[in-house]
Every structure is written in C-alpha cells, then in structure tokens.
PDB file with SEQRES, HELIX, SHEET and CRYST1 records, atoms N, CA, C and O in Angstrom:
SEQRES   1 A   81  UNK UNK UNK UNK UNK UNK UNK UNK UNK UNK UNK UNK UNK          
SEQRES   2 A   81  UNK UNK UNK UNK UNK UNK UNK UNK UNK UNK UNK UNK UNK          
SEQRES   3 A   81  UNK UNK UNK UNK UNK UNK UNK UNK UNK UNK UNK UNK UNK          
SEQRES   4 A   81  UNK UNK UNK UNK UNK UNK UNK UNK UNK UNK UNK UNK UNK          
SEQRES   5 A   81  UNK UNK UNK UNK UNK UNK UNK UNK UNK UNK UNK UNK UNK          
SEQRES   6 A   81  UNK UNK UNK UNK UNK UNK UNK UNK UNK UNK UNK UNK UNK          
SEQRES   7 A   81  UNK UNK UNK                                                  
HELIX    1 AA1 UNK A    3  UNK A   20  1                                  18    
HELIX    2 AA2 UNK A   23  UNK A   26  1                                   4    
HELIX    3 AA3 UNK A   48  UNK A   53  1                                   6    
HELIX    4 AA4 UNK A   64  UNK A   72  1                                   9    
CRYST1    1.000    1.000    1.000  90.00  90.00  90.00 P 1           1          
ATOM      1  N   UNK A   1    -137.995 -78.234 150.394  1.00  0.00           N  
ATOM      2  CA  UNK A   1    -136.847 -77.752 149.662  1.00  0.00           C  
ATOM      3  C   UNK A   1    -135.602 -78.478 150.166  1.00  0.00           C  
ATOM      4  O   UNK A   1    -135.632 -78.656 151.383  1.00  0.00           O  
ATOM      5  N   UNK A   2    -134.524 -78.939 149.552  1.00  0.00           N  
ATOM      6  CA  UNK A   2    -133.372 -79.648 149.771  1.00  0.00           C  
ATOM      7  C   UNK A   2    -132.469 -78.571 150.293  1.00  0.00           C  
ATOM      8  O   UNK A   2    -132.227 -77.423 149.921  1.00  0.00           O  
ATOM      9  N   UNK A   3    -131.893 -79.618 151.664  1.00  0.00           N  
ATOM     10  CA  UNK A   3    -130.505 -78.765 152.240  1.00  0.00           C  
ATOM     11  C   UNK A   3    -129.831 -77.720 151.355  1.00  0.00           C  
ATOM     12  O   UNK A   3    -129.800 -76.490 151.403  1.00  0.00           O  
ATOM     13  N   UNK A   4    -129.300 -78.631 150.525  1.00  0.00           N  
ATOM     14  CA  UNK A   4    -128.524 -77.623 149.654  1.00  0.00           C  
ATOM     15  C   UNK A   4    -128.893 -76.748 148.788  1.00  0.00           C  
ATOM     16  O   UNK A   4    -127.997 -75.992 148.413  1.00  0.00           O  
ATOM     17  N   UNK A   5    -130.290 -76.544 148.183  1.00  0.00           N  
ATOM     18  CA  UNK A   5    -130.263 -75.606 147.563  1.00  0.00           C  
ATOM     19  C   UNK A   5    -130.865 -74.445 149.101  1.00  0.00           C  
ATOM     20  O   UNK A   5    -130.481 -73.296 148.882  1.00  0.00           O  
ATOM     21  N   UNK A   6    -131.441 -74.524 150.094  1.00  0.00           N  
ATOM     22  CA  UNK A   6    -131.932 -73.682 151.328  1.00  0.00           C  
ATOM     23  C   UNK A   6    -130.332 -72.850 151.173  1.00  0.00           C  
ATOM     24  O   UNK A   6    -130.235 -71.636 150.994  1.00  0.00           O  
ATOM     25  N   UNK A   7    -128.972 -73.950 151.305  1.00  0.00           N  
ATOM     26  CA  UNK A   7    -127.763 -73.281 151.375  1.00  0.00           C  
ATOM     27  C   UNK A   7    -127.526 -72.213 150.384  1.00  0.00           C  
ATOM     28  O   UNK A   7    -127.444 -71.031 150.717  1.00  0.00           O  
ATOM     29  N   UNK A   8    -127.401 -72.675 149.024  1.00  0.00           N  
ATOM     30  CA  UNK A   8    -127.348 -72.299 148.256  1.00  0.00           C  
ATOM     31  C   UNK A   8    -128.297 -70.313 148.395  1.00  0.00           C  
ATOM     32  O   UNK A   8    -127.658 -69.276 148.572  1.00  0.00           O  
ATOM     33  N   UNK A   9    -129.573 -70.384 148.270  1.00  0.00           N  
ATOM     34  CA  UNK A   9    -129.982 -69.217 148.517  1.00  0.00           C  
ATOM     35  C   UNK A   9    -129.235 -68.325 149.633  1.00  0.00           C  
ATOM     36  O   UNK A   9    -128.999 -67.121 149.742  1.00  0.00           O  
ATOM     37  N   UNK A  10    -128.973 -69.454 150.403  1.00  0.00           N  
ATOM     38  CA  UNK A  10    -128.363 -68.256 151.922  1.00  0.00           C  
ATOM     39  C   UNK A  10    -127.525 -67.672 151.111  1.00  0.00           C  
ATOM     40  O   UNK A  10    -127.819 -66.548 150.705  1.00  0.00           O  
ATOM     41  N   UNK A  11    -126.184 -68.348 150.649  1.00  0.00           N  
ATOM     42  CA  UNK A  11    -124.904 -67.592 149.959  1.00  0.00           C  
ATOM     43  C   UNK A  11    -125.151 -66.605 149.366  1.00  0.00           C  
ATOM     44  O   UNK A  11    -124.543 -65.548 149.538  1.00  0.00           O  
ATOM     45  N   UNK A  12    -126.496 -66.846 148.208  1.00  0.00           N  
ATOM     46  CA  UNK A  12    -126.725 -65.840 147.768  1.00  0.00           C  
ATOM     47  C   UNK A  12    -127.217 -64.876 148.096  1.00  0.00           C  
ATOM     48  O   UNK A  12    -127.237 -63.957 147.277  1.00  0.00           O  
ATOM     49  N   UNK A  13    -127.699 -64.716 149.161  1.00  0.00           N  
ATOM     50  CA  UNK A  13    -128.425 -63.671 149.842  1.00  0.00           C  
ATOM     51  C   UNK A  13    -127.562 -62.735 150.555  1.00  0.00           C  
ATOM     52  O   UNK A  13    -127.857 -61.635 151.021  1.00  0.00           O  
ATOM     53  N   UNK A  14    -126.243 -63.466 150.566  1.00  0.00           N  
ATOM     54  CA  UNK A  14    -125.239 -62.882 151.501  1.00  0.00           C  
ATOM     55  C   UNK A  14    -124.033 -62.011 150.987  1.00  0.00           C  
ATOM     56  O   UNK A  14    -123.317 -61.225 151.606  1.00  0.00           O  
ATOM     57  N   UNK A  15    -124.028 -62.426 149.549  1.00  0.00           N  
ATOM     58  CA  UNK A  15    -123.659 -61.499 148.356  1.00  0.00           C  
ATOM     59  C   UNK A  15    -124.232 -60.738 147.268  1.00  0.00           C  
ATOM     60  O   UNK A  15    -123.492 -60.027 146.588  1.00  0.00           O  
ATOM     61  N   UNK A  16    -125.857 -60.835 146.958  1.00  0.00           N  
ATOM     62  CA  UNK A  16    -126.545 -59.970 146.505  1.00  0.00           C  
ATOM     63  C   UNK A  16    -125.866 -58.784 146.225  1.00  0.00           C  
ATOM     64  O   UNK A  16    -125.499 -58.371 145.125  1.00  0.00           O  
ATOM     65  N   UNK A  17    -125.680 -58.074 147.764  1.00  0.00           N  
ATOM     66  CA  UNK A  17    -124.822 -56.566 147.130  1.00  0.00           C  
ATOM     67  C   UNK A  17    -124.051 -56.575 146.242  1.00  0.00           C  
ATOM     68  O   UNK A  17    -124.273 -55.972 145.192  1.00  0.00           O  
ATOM     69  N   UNK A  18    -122.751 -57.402 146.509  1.00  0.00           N  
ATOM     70  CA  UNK A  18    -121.712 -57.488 145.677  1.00  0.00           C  
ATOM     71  C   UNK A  18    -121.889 -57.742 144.393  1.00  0.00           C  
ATOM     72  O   UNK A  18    -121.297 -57.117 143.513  1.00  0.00           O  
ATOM     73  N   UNK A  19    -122.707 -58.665 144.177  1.00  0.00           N  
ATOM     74  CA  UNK A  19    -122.996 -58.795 142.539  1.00  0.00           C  
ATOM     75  C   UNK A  19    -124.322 -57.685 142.183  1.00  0.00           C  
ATOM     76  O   UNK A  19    -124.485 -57.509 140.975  1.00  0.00           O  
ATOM     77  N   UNK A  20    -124.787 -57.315 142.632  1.00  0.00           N  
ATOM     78  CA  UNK A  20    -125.422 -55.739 142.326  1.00  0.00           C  
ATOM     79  C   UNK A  20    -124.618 -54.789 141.482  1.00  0.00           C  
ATOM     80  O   UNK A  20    -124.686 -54.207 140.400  1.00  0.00           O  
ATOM     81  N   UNK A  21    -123.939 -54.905 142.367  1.00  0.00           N  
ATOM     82  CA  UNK A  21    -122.261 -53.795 141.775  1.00  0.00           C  
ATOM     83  C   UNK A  21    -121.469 -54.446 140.828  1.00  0.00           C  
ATOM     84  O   UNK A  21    -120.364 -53.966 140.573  1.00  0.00           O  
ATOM     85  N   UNK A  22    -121.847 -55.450 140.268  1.00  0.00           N  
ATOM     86  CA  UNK A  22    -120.561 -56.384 139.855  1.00  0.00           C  
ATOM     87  C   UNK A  22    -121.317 -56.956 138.565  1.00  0.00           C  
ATOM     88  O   UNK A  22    -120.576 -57.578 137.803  1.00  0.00           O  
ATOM     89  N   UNK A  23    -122.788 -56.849 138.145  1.00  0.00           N  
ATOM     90  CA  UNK A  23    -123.216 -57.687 137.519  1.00  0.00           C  
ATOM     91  C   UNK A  23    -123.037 -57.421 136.125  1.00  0.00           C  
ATOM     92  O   UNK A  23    -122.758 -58.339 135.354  1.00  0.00           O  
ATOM     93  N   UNK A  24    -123.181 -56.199 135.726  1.00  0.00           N  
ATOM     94  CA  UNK A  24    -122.500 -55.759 134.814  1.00  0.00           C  
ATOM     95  C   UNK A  24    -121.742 -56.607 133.622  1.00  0.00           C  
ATOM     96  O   UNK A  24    -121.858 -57.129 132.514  1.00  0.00           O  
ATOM     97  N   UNK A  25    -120.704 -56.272 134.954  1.00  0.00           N  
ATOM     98  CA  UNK A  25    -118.687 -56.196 134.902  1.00  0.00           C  
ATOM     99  C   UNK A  25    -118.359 -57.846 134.821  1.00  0.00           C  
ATOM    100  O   UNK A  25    -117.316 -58.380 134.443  1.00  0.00           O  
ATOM    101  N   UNK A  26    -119.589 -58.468 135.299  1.00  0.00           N  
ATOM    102  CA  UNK A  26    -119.050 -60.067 135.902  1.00  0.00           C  
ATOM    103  C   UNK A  26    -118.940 -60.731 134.510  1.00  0.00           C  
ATOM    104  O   UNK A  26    -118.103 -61.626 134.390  1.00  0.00           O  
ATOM    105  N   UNK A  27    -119.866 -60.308 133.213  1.00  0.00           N  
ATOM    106  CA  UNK A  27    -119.629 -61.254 132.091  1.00  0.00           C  
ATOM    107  C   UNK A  27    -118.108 -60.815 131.576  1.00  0.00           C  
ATOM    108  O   UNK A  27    -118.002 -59.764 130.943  1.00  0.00           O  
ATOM    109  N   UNK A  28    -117.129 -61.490 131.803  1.00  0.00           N  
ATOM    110  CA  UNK A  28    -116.146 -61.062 131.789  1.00  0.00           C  
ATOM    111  C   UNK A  28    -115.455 -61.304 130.504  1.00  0.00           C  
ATOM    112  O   UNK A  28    -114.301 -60.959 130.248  1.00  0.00           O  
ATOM    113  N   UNK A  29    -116.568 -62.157 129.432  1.00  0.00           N  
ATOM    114  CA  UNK A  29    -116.078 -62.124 127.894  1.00  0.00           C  
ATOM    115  C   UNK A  29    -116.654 -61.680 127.615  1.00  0.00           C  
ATOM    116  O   UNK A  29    -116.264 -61.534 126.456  1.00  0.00           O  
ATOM    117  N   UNK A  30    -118.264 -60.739 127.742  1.00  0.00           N  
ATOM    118  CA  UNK A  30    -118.695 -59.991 126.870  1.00  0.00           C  
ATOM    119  C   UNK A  30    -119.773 -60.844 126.182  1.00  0.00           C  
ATOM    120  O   UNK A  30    -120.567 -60.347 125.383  1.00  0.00           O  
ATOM    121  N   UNK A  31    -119.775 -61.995 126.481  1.00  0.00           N  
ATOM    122  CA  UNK A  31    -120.799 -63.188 125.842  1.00  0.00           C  
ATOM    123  C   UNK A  31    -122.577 -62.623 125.496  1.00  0.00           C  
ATOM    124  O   UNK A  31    -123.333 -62.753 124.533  1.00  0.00           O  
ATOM    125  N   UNK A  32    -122.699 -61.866 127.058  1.00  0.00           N  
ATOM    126  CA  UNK A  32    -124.525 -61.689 127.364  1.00  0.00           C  
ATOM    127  C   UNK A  32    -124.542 -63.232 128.219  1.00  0.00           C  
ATOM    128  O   UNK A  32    -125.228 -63.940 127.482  1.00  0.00           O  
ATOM    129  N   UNK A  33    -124.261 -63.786 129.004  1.00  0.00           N  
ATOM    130  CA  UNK A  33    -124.239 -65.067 129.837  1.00  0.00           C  
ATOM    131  C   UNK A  33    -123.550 -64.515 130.521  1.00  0.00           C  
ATOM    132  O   UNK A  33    -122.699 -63.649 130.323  1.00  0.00           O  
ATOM    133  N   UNK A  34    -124.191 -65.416 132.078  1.00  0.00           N  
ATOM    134  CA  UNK A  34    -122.876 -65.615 132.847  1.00  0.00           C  
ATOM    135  C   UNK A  34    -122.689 -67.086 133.411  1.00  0.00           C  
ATOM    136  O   UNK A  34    -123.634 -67.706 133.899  1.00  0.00           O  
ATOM    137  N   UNK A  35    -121.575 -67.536 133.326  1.00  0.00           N  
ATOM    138  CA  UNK A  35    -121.449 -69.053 133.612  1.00  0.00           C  
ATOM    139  C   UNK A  35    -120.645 -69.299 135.343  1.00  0.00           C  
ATOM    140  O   UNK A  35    -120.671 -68.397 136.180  1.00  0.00           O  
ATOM    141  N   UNK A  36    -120.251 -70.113 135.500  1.00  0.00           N  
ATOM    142  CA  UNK A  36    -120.749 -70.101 136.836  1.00  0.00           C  
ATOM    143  C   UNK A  36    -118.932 -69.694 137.758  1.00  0.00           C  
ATOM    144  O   UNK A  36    -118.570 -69.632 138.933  1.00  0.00           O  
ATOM    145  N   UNK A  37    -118.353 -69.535 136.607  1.00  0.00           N  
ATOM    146  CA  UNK A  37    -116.723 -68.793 136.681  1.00  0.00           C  
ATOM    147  C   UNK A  37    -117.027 -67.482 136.825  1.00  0.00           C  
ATOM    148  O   UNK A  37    -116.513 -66.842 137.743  1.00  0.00           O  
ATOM    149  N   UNK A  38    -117.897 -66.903 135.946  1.00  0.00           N  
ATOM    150  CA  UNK A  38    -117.762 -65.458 136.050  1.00  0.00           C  
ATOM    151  C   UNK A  38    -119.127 -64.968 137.463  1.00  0.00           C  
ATOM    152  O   UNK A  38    -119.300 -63.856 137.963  1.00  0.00           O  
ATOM    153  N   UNK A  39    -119.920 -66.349 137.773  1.00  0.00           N  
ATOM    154  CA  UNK A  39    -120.358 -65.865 138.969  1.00  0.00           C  
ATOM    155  C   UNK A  39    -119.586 -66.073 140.592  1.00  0.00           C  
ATOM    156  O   UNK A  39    -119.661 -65.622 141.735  1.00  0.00           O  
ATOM    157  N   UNK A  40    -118.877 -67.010 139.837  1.00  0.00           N  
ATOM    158  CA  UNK A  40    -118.051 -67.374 141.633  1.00  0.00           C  
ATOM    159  C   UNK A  40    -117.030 -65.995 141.498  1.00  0.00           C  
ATOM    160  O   UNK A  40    -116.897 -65.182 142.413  1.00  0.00           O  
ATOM    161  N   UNK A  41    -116.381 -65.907 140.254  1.00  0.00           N  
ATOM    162  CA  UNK A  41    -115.283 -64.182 140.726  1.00  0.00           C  
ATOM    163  C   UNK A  41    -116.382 -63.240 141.323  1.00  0.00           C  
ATOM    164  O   UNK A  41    -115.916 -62.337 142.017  1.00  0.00           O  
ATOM    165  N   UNK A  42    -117.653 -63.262 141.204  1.00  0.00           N  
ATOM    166  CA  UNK A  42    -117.935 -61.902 142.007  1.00  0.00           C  
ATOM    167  C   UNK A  42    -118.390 -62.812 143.156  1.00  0.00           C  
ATOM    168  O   UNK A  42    -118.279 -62.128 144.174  1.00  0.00           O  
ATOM    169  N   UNK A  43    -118.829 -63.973 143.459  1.00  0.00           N  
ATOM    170  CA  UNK A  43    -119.582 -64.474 144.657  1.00  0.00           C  
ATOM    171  C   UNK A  43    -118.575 -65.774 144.703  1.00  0.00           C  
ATOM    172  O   UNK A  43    -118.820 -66.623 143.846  1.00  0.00           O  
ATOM    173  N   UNK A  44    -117.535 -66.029 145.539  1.00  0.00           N  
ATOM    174  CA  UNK A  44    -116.833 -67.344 145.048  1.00  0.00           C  
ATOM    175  C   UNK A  44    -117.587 -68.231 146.043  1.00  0.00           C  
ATOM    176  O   UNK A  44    -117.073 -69.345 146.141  1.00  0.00           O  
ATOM    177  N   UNK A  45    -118.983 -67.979 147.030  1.00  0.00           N  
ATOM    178  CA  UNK A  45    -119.178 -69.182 147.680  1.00  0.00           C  
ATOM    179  C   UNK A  45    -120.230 -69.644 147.070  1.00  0.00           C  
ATOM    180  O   UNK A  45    -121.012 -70.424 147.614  1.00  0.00           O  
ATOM    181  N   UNK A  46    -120.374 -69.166 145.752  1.00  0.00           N  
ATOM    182  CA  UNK A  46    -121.456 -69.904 145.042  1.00  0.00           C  
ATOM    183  C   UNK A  46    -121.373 -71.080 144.481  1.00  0.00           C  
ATOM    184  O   UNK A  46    -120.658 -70.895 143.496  1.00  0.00           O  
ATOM    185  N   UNK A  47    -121.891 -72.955 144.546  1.00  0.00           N  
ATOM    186  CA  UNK A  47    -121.476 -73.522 144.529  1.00  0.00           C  
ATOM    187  C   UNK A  47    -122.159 -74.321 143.177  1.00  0.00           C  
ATOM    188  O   UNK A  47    -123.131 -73.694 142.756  1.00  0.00           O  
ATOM    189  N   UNK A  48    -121.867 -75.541 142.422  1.00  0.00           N  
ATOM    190  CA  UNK A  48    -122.684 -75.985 141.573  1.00  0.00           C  
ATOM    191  C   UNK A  48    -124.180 -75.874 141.656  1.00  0.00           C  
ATOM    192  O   UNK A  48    -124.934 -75.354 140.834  1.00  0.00           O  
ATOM    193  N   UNK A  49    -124.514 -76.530 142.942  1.00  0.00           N  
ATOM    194  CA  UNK A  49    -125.836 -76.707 143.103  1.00  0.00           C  
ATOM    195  C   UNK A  49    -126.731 -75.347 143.280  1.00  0.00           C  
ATOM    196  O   UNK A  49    -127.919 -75.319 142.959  1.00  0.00           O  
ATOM    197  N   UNK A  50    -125.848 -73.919 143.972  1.00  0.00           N  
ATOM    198  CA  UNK A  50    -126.314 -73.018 143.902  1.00  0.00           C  
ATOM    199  C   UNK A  50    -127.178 -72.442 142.204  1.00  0.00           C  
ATOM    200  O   UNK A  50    -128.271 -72.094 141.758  1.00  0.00           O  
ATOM    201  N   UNK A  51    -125.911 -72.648 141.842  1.00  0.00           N  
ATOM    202  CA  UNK A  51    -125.937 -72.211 140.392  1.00  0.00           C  
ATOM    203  C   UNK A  51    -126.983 -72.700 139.354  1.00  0.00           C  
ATOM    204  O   UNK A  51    -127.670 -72.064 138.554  1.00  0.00           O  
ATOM    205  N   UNK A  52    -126.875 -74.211 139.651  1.00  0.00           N  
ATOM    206  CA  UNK A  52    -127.869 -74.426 138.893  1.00  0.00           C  
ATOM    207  C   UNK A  52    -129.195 -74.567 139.075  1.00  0.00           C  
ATOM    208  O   UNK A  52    -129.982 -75.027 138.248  1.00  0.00           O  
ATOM    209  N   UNK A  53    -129.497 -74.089 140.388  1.00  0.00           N  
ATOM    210  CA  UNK A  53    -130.880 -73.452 141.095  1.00  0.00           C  
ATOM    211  C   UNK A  53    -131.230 -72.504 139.760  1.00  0.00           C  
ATOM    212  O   UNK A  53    -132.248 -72.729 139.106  1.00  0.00           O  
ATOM    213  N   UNK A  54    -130.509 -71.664 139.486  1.00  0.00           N  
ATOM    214  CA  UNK A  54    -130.897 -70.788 138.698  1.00  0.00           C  
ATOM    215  C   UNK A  54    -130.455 -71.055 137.211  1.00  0.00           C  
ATOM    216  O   UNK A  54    -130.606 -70.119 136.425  1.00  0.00           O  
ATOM    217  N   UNK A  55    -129.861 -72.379 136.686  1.00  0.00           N  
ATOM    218  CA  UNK A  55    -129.601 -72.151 135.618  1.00  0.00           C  
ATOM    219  C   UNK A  55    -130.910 -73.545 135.129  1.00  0.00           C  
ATOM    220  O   UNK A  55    -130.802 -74.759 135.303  1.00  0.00           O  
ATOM    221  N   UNK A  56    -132.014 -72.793 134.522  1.00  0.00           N  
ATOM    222  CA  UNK A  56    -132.922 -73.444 134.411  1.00  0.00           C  
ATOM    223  C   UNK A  56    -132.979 -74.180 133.321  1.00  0.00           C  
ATOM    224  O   UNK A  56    -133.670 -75.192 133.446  1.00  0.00           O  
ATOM    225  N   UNK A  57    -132.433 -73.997 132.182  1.00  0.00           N  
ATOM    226  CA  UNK A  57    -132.352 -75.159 130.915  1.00  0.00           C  
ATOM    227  C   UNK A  57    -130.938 -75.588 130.847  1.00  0.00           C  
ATOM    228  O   UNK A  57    -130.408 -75.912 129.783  1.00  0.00           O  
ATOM    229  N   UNK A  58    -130.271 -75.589 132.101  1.00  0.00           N  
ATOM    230  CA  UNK A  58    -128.726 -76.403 132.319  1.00  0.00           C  
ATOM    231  C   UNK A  58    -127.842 -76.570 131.612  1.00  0.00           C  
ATOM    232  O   UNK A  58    -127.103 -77.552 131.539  1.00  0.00           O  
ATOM    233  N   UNK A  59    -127.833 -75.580 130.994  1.00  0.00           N  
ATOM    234  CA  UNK A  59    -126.599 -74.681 129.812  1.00  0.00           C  
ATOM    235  C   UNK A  59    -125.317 -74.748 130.284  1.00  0.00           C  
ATOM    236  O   UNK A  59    -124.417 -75.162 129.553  1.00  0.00           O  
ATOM    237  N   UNK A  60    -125.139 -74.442 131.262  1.00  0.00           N  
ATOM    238  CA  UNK A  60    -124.368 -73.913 131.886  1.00  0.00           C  
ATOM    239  C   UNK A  60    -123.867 -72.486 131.396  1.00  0.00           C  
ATOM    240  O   UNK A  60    -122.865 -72.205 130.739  1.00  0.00           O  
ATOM    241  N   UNK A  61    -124.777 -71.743 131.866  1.00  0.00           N  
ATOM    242  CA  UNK A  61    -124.555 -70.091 131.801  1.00  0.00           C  
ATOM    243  C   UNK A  61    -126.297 -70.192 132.080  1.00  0.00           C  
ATOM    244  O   UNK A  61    -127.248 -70.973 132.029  1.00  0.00           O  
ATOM    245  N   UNK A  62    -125.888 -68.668 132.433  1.00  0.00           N  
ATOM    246  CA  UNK A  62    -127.609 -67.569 133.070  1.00  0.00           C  
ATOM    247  C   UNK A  62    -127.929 -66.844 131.487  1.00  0.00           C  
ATOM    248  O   UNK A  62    -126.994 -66.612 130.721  1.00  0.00           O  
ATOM    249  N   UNK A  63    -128.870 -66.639 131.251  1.00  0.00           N  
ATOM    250  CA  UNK A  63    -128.752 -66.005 129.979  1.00  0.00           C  
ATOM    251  C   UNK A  63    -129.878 -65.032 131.097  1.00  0.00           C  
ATOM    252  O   UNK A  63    -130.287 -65.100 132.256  1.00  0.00           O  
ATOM    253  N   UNK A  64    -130.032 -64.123 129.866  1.00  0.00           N  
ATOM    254  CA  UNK A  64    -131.087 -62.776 130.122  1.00  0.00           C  
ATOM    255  C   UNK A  64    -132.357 -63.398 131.048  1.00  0.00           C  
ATOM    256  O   UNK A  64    -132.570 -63.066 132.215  1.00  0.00           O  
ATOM    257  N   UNK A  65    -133.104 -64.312 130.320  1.00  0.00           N  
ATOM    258  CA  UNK A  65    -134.447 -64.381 130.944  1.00  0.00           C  
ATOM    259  C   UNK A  65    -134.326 -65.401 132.214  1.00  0.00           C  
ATOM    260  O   UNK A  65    -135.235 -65.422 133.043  1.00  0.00           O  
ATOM    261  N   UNK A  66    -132.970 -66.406 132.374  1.00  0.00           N  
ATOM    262  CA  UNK A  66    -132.689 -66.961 134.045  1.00  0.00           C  
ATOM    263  C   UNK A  66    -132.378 -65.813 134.763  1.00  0.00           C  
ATOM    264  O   UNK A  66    -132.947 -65.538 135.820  1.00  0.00           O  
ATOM    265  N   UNK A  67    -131.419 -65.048 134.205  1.00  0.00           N  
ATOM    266  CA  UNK A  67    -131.225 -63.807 135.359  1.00  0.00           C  
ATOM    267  C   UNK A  67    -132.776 -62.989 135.810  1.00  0.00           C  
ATOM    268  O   UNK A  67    -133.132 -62.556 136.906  1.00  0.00           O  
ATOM    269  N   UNK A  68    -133.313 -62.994 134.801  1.00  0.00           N  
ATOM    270  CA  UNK A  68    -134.406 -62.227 135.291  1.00  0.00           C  
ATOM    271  C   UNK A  68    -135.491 -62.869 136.100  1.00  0.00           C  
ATOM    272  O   UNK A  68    -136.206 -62.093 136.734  1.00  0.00           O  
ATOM    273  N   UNK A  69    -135.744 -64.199 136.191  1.00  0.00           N  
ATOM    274  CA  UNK A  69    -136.387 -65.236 137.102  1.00  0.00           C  
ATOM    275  C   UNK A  69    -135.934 -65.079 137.917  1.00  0.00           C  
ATOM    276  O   UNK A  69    -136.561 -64.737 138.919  1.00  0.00           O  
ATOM    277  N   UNK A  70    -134.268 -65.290 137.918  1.00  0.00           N  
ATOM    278  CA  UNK A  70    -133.450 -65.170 139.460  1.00  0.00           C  
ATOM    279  C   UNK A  70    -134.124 -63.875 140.102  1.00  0.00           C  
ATOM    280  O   UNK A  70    -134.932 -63.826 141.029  1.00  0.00           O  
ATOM    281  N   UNK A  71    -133.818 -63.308 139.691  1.00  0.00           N  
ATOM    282  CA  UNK A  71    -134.219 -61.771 140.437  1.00  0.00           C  
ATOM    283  C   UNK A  71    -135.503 -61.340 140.821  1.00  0.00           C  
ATOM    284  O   UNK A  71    -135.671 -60.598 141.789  1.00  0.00           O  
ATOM    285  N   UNK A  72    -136.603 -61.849 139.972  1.00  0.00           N  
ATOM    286  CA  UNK A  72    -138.010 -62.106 140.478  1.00  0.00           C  
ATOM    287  C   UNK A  72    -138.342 -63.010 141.453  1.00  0.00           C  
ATOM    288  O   UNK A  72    -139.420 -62.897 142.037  1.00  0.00           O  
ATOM    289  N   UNK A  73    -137.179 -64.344 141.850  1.00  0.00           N  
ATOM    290  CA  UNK A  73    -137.736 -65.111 143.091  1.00  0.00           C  
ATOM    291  C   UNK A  73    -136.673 -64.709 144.143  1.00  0.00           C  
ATOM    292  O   UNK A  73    -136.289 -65.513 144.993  1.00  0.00           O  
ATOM    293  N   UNK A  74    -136.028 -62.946 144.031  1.00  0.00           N  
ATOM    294  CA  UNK A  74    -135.079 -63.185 144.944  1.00  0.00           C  
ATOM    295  C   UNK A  74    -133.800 -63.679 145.205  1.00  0.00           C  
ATOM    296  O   UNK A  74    -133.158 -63.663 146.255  1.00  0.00           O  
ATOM    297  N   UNK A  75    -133.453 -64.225 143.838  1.00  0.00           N  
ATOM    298  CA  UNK A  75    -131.974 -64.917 144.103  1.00  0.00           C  
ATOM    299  C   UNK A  75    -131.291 -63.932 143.486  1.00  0.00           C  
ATOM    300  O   UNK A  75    -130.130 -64.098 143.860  1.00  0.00           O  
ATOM    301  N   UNK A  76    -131.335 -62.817 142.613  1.00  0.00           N  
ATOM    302  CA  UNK A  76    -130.323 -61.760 142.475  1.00  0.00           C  
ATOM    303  C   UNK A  76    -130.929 -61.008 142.619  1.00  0.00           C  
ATOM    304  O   UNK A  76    -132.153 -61.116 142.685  1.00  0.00           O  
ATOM    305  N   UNK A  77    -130.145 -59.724 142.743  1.00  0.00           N  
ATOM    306  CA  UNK A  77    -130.382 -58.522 143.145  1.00  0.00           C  
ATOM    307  C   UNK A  77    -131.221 -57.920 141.139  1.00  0.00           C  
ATOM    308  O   UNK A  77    -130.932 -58.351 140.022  1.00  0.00           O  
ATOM    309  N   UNK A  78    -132.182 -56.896 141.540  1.00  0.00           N  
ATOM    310  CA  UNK A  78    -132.795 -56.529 140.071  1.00  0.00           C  
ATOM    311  C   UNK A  78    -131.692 -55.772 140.034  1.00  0.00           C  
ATOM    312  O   UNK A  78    -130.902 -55.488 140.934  1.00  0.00           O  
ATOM    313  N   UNK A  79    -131.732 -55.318 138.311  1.00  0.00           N  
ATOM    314  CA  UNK A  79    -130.590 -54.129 138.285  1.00  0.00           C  
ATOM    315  C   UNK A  79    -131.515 -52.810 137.681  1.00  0.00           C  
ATOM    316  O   UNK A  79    -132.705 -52.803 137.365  1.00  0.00           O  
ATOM    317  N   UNK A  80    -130.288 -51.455 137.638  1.00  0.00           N  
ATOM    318  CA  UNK A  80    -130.890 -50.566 137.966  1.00  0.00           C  
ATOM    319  C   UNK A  80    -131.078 -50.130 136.021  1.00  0.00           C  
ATOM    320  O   UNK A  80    -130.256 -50.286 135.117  1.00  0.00           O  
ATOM    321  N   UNK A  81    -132.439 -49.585 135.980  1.00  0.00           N  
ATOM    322  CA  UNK A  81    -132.438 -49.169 134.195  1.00  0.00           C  
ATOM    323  C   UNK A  81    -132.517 -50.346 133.502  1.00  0.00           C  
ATOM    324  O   UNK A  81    -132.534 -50.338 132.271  1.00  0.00           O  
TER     325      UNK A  81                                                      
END                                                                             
C-alpha cells in the first residue's frame, strides 16, 4: 500500500467520530454527494489523495454506494438507520 494513501486512512480514522455526527449535515447543498469541500469542513485533514481512496469512479464526489464501500472497508464510520 502507498505512503500516502496508509496516511490518508490514518486521518481518517482520526475523525471517523466527527463525521459520524456530521455526515448527514456535511452535504451541504443537499446534492446526495459529498465532494471533497464538504468532506474537508467536517474532516479538514482530509487530503486529495485521501479522498480519492474512496472516490472510486473519480467524479469527484462520494455518491451513496462509495460511501457505503467506504464504510465496509473501514474508512467511514456506518451510519445509524
């Protein structure tokens, strides 16, 4: 696995909570995405390369089924309901 994405997971591991609480609230237009603005306001040490760990068809935004990969390998927190 490359330096930076090993980094990348740490960050995220280190704000999990926060965007737990935040994930919601974080699409902050209401889209159903989140792009990588509305993930650094809840996690700002999240970095390109973090991001696009998880942004798997390189959209730039998470849609429903990246968030839900993320969260099955551990890179976000599941949500609740």
């Amino acid at each position: 696995m490359k330096p930076q994405i090993l980094t990348a997971i740490s960050v995220l591991a280190l704000g999990l909570p926060t965007l737990a609480v935040a994930q919601a609230s974080a699409d902050a237009n209401g889209d159903g995405v989140l792009t990588i603005e509305e993930v650094q306001a809840v996690l700002p040490d999240v970095d390109a390369d973090g991001f696009a760990a998880m942004d798997a068809n390189g959209d730039g935004a998470l849609d429903e089924a990246e968030i839900a990969v993320a969260q099955e390998a551990g890179l976000l927190p599941a949500t609740d309901g």
